[in-house]
C-alpha positions as CSV (number, residue, x, y, z in Angstrom):
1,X,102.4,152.8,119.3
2,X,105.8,152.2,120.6
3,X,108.3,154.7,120.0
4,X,111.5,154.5,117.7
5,X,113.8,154.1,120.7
6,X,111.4,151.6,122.9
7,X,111.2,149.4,119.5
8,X,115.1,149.3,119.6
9,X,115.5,148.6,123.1
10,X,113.0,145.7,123.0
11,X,114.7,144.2,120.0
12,X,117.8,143.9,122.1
13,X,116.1,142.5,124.4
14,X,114.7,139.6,121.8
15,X,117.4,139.2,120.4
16,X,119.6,137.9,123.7
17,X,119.1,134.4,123.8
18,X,121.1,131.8,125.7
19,X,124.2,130.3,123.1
20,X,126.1,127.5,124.6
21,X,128.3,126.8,121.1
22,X,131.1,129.6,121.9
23,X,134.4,130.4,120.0
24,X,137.3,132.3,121.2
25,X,136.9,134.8,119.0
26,X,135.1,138.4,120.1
27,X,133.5,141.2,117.3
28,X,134.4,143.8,119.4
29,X,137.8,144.9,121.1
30,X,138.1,144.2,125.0
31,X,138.2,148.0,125.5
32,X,134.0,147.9,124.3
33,X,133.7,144.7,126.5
34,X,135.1,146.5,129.5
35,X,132.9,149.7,128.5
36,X,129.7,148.1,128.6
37,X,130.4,145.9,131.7
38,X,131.3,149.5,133.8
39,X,128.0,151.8,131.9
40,X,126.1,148.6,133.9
41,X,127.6,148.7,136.7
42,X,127.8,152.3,136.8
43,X,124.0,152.7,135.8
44,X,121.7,149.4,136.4
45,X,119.2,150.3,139.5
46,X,119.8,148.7,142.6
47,X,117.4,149.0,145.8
48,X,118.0,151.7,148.2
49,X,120.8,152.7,145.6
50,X,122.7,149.8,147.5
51,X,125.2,149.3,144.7
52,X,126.2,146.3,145.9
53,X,127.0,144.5,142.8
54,X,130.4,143.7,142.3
55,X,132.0,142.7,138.3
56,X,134.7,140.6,137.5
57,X,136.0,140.1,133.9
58,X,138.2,137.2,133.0
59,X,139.8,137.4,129.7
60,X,142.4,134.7,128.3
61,X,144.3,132.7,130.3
62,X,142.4,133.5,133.1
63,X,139.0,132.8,131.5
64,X,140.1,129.2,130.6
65,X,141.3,129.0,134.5
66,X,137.9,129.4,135.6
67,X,136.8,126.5,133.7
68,X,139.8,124.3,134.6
69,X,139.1,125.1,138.4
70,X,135.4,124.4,137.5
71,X,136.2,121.0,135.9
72,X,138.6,119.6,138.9
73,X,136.0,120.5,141.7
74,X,133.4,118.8,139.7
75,X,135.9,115.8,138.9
76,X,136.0,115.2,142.4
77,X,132.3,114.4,143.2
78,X,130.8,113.5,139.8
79,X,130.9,109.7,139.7
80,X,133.7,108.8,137.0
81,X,131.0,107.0,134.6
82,X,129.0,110.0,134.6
83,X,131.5,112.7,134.2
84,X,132.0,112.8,130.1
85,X,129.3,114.8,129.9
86,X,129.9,117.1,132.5
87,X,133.6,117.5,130.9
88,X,132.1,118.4,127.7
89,X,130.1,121.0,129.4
90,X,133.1,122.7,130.8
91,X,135.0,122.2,127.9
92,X,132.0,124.8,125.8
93,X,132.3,127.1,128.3
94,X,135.9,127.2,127.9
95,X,135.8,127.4,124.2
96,X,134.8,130.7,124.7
97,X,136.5,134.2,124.5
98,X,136.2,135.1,128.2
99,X,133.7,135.3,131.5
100,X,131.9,137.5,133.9
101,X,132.0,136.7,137.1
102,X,128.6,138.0,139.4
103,X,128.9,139.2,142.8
104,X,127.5,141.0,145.9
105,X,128.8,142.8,148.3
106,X,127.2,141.3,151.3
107,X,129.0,144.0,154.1
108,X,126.6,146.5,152.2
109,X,123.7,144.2,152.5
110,X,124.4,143.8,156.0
111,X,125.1,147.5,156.6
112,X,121.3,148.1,155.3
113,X,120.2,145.8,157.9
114,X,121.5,147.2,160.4
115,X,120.4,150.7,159.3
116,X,116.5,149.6,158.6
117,X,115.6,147.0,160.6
118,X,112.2,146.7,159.6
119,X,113.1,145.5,156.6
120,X,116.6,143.4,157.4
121,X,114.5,140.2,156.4
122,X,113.8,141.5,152.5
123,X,117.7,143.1,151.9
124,X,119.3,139.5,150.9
125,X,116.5,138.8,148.4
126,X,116.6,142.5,147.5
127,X,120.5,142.0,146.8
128,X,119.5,139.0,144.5
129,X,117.3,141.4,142.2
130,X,120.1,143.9,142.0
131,X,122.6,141.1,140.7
132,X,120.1,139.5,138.5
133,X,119.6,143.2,136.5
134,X,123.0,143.4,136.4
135,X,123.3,140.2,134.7
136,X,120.5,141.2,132.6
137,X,121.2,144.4,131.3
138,X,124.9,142.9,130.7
139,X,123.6,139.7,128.8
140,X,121.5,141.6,126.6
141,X,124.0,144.1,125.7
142,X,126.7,142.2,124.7
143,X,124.1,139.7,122.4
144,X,123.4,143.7,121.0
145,X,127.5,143.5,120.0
146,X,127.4,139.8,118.2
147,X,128.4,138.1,121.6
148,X,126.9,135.1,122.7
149,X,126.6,134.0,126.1
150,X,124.9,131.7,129.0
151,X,124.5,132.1,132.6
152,X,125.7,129.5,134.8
153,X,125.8,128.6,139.0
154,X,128.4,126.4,139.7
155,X,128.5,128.2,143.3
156,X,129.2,127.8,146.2
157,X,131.3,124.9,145.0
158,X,134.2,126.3,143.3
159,X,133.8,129.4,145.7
160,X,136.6,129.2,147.9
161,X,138.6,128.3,145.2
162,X,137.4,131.3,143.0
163,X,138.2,133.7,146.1
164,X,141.9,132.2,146.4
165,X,143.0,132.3,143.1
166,X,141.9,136.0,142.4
167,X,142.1,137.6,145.9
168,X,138.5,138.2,145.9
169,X,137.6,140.4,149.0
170,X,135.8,138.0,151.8
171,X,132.3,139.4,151.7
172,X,131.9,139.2,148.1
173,X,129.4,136.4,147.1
174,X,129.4,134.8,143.9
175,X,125.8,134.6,142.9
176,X,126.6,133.7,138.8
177,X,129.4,133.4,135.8
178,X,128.3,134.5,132.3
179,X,130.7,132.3,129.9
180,X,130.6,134.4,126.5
181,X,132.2,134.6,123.6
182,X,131.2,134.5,119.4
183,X,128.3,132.1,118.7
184,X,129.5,129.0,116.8
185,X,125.6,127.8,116.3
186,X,122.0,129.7,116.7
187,X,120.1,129.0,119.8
188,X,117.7,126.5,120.0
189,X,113.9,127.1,119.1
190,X,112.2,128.9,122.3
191,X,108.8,128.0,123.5
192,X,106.5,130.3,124.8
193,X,103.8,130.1,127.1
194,X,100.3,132.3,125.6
195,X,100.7,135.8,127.1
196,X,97.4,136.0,128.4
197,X,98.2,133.9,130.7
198,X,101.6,135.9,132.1
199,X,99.9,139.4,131.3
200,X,96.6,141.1,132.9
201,X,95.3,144.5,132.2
202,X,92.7,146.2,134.4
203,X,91.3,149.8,133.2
């Protein structure tokens, strides 16, 4: 039987589910937001200890400049009859209270190549893993505080334009953005696939 603490942790983990209907409102004070985002960063495994994941927070003004950035790169190569949709997208993601930006440090990536060379070919995907627990363990706890949240890739596109405008250090990456903010609407029913078929046992 699972313990007290395991059955917690798990709930939070259930309870995280991907909300696109954002508000720009938050339950909890940008001091807890900034709390949580550096006990992840701080603690969240990473392989060879790399700590190569890299955090940025936009809050306000420069949350909805993401967005805006976001929307005139995509303006520029969605065709015009097709773009409403995409301009509602953005305009969600602005709606809400602020965004995480994911990156990784790719100097420490290449540092670990150089240093084992046996296994330079694995240390990019490796790197990947790192970021996606980071995004994880993030995700989940802010849905633990009454935020809601989605993940989204609009890299490499608005890249450049990303590193510009916030002096972002060359060999950052951006692998994600986490739009987030208080849920305005439940998530949608989730399907699942029968366990049996993700899950084996052998004793």
């Amino acid at each position: 039987m699972a313990s007290t603490t395991s059955n917690a942790f798990l709930s939070g983990i259930r309870e995280r589910r991907t909300i696109y209907a954002l508000s720009k409102e938050s339950p909890i004070p940008d001091s807890r937001i900034e709390e949580i985002i550096s006990d992840a960063v701080k603690h969240t495994p990473s392989a060879f200890n790399s700590q190569s994941t890299r955090i940025v927070l936009l809050l306000g003004e420069q949350h909805d400049k993401l967005w805006d950035i976001t929307t005139q790169v995509l303006k520029a190569i969605v065709p015009a009859e097709q773009f409403e949709s995409t301009q509602q997208k953005m305009d969600s993601f602005k709606a809400g209270y602020g965004s995480i930006l994911f990156f990784e440090d790719e100097s420490i990536v290449e540092g670990l190549q150089a240093q084992f060379p046996t296994y330079q070919d694995r240390f990019p995907d490796w790197s990947q893993h790192t970021n996606a627990m980071h995004q994880f363990v993030i995700w989940t706890a802010l849905a633990n505080e009454g935020l809601g949240a989605s993940l989204q890739h609009y890299n490499p596109l608005i890249d450049e334009k990303v590193k510009n405008e916030w002096s972002i250090p060359e060999k950052w990456k951006l692998i994600a953005h986490m739009p987030f903010g208080k849920p305005t609407a439940p998530a949608g029913e989730k399907q699942f696939k029968p366990i049996e078929e993700r899950f084996k046992v052998f004793k």
